[in-house]
N, C-alpha and C positions, 0 to 999 in steps of 0.2 A: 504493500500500500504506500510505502517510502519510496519515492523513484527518484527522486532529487536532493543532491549531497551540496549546502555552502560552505565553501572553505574561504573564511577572511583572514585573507592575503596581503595585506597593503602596507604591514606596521614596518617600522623602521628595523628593529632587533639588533637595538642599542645598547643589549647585554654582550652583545657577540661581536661588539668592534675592535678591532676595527677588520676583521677578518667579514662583516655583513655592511660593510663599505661598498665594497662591488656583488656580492653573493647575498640574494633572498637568503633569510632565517631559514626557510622552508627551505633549502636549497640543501643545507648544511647536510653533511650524510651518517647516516648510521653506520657503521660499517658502510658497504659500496652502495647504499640505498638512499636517496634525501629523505627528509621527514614527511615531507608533503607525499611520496609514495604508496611511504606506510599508510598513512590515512586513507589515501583514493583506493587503497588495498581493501581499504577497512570497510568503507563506502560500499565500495564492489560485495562485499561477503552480505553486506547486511542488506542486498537490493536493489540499491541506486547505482541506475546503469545512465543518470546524468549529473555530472560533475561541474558544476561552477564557482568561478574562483573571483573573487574582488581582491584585487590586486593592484599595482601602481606603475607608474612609468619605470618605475627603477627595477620592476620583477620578471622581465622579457624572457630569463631562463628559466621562470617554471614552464610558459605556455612553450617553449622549445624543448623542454622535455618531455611532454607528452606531444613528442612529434616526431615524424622521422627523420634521420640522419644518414643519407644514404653514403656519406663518406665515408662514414666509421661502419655501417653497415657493410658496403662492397670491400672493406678493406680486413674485415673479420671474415666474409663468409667461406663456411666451407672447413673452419678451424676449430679450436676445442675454445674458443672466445663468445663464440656467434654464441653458444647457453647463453651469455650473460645480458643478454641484450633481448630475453624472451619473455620475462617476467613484465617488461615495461610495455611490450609490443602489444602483449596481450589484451595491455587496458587501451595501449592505441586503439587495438581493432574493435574493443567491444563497448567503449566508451564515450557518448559526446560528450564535449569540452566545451564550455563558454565562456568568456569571462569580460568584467566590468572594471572601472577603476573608480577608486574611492579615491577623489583629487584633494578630500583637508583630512587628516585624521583625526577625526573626531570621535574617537570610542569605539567601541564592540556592538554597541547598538547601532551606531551610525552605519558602520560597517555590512552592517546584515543588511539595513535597507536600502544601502544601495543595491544589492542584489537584488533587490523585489524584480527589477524587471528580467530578471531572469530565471526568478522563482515561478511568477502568478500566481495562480488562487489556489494554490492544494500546499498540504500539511508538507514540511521537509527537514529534513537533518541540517545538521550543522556540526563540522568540525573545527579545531582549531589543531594546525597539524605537531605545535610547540607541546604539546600534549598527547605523548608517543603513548599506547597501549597495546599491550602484549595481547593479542585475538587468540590464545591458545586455551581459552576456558572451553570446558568440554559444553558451556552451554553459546559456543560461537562468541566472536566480536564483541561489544561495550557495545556495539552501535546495535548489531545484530540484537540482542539482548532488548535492546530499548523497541526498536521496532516490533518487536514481541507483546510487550508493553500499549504499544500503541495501539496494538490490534482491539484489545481490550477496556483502554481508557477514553482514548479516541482524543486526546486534550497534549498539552504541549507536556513534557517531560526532561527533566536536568538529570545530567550524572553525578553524581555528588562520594564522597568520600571522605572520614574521621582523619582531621589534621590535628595535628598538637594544637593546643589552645590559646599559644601563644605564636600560633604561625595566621590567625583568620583575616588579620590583615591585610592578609594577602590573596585574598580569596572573596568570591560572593558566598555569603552562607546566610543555608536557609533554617526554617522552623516549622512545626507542622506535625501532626498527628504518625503515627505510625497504623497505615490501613492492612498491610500485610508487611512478612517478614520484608525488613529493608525497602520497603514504598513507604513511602509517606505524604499523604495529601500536605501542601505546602499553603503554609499560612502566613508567612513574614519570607522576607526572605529581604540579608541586607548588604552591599557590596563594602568590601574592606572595612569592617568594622574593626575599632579597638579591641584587642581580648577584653578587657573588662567591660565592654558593651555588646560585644555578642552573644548573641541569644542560643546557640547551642555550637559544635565544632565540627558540624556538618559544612565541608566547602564542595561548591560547585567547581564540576572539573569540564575541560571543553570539550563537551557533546550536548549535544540538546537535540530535540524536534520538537519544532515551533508550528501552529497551527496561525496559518495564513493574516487573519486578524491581527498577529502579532505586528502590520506593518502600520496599519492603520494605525495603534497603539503608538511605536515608537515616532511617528511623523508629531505627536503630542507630548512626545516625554520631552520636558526639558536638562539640560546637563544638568548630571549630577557631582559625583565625588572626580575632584581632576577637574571639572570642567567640560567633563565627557558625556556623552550620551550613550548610558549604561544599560545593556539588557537586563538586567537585575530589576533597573526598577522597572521596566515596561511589564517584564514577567508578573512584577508583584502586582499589577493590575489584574491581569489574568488571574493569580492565584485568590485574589480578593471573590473572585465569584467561583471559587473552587476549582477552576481550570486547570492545575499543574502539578503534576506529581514529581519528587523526588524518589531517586534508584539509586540506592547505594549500589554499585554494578561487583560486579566478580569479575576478579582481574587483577592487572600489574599497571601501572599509570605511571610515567617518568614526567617531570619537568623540564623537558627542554628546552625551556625560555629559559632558562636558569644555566650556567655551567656546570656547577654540580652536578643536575640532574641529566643531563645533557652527558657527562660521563659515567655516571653511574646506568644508562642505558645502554653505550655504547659497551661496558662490559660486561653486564647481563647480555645482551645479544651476541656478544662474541663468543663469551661461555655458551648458551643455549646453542650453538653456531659447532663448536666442539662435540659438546654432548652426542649431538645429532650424526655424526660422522661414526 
């Protein structure tokens, strides 16, 4: 029922200079994979066989990598190389590709509606691809998982995860009833708040599906923390009339906006990469 995946693409990833000087954040690679991969991987398992990316003048190498390259192609073919170049081919063929540019950064909300015109009027995912997850739960993908979810609730839904309590500043975190194990009808939900102002150590991590309304919604949020126009608060409109469930998901979640975390995946997959051999 998910058929379309937004990935906002446009931020600067001013954690990672000056090496995201010339190189999209998303660009950056896991091992031989960029981040942005893993996600359209991710997209791909849980459904969505259309992929649109809000992106900036400055990100010309993501929409080149979902494309062909018949240089490096005709100059592998035929060798024990050309595998490697199979995995990305596949979402070539099976994939359409769109994308927009969000010309001021102005938030994660801003972000999303600029894609509206490449959303329209049906329910869709959203990833953010600095937010690597391991798709090896034996109940499928983070995404997958959610759309499962959707089937059932039919209303927009966040991934969310138990952070230390003095990390929520760094996070949208929500609040809300617990309706079954790990869902929970979301009742507050606030971005970056102080530890000692937030309301439990639930944080929103980047996956969502957002049911369409949501844009109408954000064209009316005014900035909020930053100065930004936050999906947090548009959500909490929804959640006001009971529309948004939180899922704590099953799974491995890295911070790749982050260095640390950004290494601490790279050697989980490297390891995982071993094991597998």
């Amino acid at each position: 029922m998910i058929k379309r995946c937004l990935f906002p693409a446009a931020g600067y990833g001013t954690r990672f200079l000056p090496a995201t000087k010339a190189i999209p954040k998303e660009m950056l690679p896991v091992l031989t994979k960029p981040l942005i991969q893993y996600g359209v991987e991710e997209a791909l398992d849980a459904g969505c066989s259309t992929v649109s990316i809000v992106t900036s003048k400055y990100k010309k190498a993501i929409e080149d990598h979902f494309d062909t390259n018949t240089d490096i192609e005709n100059s592998i073919k035929g060798s024990s190389k050309e595998e490697l170049l199979s995995d990305v081919n596949k979402i070539i063929e099976t994939t359409t590709f769109s994308y927009t540019r969000q010309l001021e950064m102005k938030g994660l909300g801003h972000a999303i509606l600029c894609g509206e015109t490449l959303i329209g009027n049906e329910a869709f995912a959203v990833i953010l691809a600095d937010d690597l997850c391991d798709n090896t739960s034996s109940e499928g993908s983070v995404l997958k998982q959610m759309t499962k979810l959707y089937e059932k609730y039919k209303c927009s839904i966040v991934a969310i995860e138990e952070v230390p309590k003095d990390k929520t500043d760094k996070y949208g975190v929500i609040d809300g009833e617990q309706i079954e194990e790990g869902i929970f009808r979301v009742s507050n939900m606030v971005e970056k708040p102080d530890p000692k102002d937030a309301p439990t150590n639930l944080a929103i991590i980047g996956r969502y599906i957002l049911t369409p309304d949501i844009f109408d919604i954000l064209r009316e949020t005014k900035p909020g923390k930053g100065g930004e126009i936050q999906i947090t608060d548009a959500l909490l409109e929804q959640a006001k009339q009971g529309k948004v469930i939180a899922y704590k998901f099953k799974g491995k979640r890295f911070d790749c906006g982050s260095v640390d975390g950004f290494v601490e995946a790279t050697n989980y997959f490297y390891d995982k990469t071993k094991e597998a051999k």
